[in-house]
C-alpha positions as a printed Julia matrix, in Angstrom:
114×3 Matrix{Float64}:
   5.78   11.5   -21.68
   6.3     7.75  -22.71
   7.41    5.02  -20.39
  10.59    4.5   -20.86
  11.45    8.65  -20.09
  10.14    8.28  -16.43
  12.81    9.02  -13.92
  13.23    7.75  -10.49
  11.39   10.31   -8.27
   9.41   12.27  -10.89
   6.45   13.8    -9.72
   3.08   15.86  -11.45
   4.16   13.48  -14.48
   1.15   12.86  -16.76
   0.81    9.81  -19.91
  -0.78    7.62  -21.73
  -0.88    4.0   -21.11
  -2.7     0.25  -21.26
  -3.35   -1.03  -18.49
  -1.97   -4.41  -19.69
  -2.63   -6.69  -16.55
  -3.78   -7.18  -12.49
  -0.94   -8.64  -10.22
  -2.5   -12.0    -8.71
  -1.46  -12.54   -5.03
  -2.26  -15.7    -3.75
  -5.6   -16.48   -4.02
  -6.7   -13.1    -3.61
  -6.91  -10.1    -5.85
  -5.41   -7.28   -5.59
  -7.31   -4.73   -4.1
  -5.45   -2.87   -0.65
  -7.66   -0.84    1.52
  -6.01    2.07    2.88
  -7.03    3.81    6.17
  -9.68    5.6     4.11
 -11.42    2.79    3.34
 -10.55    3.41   -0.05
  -8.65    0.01   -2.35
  -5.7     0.47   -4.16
  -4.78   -1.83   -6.83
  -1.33   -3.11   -8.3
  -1.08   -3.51  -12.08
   1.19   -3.34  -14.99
   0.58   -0.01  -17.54
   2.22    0.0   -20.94
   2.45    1.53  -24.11
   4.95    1.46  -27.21
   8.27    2.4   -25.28
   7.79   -0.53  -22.64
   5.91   -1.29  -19.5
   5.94   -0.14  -15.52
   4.34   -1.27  -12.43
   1.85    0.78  -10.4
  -0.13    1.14   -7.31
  -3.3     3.2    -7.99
  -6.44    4.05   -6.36
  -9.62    1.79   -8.05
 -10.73    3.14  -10.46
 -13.66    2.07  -13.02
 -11.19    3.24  -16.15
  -8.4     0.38  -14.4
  -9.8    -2.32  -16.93
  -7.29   -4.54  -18.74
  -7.17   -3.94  -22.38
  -8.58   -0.15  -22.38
  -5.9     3.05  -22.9
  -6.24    5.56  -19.75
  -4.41    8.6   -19.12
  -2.93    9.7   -15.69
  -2.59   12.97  -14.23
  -0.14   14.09  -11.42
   1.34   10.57  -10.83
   4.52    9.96   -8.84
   7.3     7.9    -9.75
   8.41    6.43   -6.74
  11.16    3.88   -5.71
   9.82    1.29   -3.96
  12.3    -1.77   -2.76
  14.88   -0.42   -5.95
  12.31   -0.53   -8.48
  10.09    2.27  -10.05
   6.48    1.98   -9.51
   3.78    4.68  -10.35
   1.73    6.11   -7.92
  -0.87    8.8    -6.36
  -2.52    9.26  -10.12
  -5.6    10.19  -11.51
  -7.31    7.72  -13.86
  -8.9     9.06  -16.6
 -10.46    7.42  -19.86
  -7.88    8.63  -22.65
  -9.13   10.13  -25.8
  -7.05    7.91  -28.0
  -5.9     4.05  -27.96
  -2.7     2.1   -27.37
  -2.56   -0.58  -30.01
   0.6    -2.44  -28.83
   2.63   -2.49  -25.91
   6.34   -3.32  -26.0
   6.37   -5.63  -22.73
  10.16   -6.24  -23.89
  11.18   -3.1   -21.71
   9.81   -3.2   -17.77
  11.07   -0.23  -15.97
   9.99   -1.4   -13.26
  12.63   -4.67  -13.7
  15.44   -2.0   -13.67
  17.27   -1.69  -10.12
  17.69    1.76   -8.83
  20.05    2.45   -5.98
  19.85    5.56   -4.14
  23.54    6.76   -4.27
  25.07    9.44   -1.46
């Protein structure tokens, strides 16, 4: 699956991507800890079809610049906008050379409609 195929809502979806960036906020990073004591993370993956946000349990494969694959993640709609979640991180076998940061999905508004 590339990118720009995810639907609103998906879920068990598996791909490729970059992880292309770390959202700053404020001063701080931007590690979450849940109730587990575990940290989530907010970044932006991409890969030739365009680029999504995501929300993703800390990994040591979440590294900007190196190709991971995820297994199981959910697309979900959070505030109108698609972000990726509840993944596993794996190192991918192969790499994503260029990322087409011209297409965010995650820009796109999604409206839930009755």
């Amino acid at each position: 699956l590339k990118i720009n195929e995810i639907d609103p809502g998906a879920e068990n979806i598996r791909f490729i991507a970059k992880v292309n960036t770390f959202f700053i906020l404020g001063i701080s990073a931007t590690l979450v800890s849940n109730r587990n004591g575990a940290n989530n993370l907010r970044c932006v993956l991409g890969d030739e079809t365009g680029v999504v946000n995501a929300f993703l349990a800390e990994s040591p494969e979440l590294i900007v610049g190196r190709t991971v694959a995820l297994f199981n993640a959910e697309a979900r709609v959070v505030k109108e906008h698609i972000e990726i979640q509840r993944a596993r991180v794996e190192a991918a076998r192969g790499q994503i050379d260029k990322v087409n940061e011209k297409f965010n999905l995650s820009e796109k508004s999604w409206v839930p409609v009755d």
